[in-house]
Structures are given as structure tokens and as C-alpha cells.
C-alpha positions in Angstrom: 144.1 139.2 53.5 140.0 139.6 53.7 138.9 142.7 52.5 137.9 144.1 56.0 141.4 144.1 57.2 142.3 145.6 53.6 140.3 148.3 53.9 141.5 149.2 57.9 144.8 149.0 56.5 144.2 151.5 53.9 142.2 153.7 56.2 144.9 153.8 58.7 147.5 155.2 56.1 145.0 157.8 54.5 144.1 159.2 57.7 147.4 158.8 59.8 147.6 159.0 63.3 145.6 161.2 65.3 145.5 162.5 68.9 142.7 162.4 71.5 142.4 166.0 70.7 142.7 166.0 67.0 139.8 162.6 67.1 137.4 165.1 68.5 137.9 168.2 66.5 137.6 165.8 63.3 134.3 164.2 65.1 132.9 168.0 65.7 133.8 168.8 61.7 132.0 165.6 60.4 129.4 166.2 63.1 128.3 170.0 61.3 129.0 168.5 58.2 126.0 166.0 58.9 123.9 168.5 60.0 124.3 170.0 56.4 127.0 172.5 56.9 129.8 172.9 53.8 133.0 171.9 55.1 134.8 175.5 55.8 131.6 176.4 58.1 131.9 172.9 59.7 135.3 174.1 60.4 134.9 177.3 61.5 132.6 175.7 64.1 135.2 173.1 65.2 137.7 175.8 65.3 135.3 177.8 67.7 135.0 174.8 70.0 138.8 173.2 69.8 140.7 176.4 69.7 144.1 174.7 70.1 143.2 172.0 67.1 142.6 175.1 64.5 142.6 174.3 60.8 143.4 177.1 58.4 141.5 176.5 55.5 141.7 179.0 52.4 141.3 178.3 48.6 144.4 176.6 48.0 143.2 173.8 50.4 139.9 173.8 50.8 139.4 171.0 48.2 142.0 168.5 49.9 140.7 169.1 52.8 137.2 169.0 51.7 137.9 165.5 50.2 139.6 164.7 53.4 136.7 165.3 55.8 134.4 163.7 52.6 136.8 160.5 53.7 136.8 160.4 57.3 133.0 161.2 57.5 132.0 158.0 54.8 134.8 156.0 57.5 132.9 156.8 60.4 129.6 155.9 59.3 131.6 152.5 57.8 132.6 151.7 61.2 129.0 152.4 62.9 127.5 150.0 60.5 130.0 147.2 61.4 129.5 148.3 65.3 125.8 147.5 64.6 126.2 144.3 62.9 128.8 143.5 66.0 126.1 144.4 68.4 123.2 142.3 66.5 125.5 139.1 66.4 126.3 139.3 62.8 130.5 139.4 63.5 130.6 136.1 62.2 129.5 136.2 58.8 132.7 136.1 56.0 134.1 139.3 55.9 133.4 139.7 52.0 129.4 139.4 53.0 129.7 141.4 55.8 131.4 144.2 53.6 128.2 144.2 51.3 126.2 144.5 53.5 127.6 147.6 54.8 127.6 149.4 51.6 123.8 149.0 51.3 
């Protein structure tokens, strides 16, 4: 198994399946984290515009959820590197040099 289709794999099981709606609340958390925000404002904001997709955060969770978001944002910007090398023809390379590359 290369390691690309390792990794996806792996994702897939940390993060679990997630609805349309659920996608873009996560995207609009990441998205305030990015723009500097800790996580439980980044929520707060996400809970402001997804209402329905709500995350309770207090103490006892912040940190696992924290770490989740941590995840999910390092997973996105993982995937819009390989979308780039897609789009500038690089798709081809082995998947071991293709991984490096990302994590420059």
C-alpha cells in the first residue's frame, strides 16, 4: 500500500464520516482558526453561522477537540497541496516523492 493511500485511510478513520452540513461548519472553524482565532472563538463563530451544527465546548473538551480541529485543519491544507500538484501535472510522480514534497 503507498503511503498516500495509507495516510487517506488513516484520515478517513480519525475524522469519520461527516455530513454536507457538518463539512461546512468544520471548514468555517478551520477557516477562523487561520485567521488566528483560538479554537473555542473559532467555534463560537461557526456556532453563530451553523446554528443547527453547534458544538458545546467547555474545559473538559476543549483539548480533544482542540487537537481535533489542530487535525482536520493540517488535513486540509494536506489535500490543497496535492490539489496543486494535481493541477500543475505532478500526479504522476511516486507517491513516496509526492508525499515529501507536500510536507515542505
Amino acid at each position: 500500500m503507498d503511503i498516500l493511500k495509507q495516510y487517506i485511510g488513516r484520515a478517513d478513520e480519525i475524522i469519520g464520516e461527516r455530513t454536507p452540513e457538518e463539512q461546512k461548519y468544520d471548514r468555517e472553524v478551520i477557516r477562523w482558526m487561520r485567521k488566528g482565532k483560538a479554537v473555542a472563538k473559532a467555534i463560537a463563530k461557526a456556532n453563530e453561522k451553523y446554528p443547527t451544527e453547534a458544538l458545546q465546548v467547555d474545559s473538559d473538551n476543549l483539548a480533544d477537540v482542540q487537537a481535533h480541529y489542530e487535525y482536520l485543519a493540517e488535513h486540509y491544507a494536506i489535500n490543497e497541496k496535492l490539489d496543486l500538484l494535481k493541477k500543475i501535472g505532478l500526479e504522476s510522480l511516486p507517491a513516496i516523492e509526492l508525499a515529501s514534497k507536500v510536507q515542505r
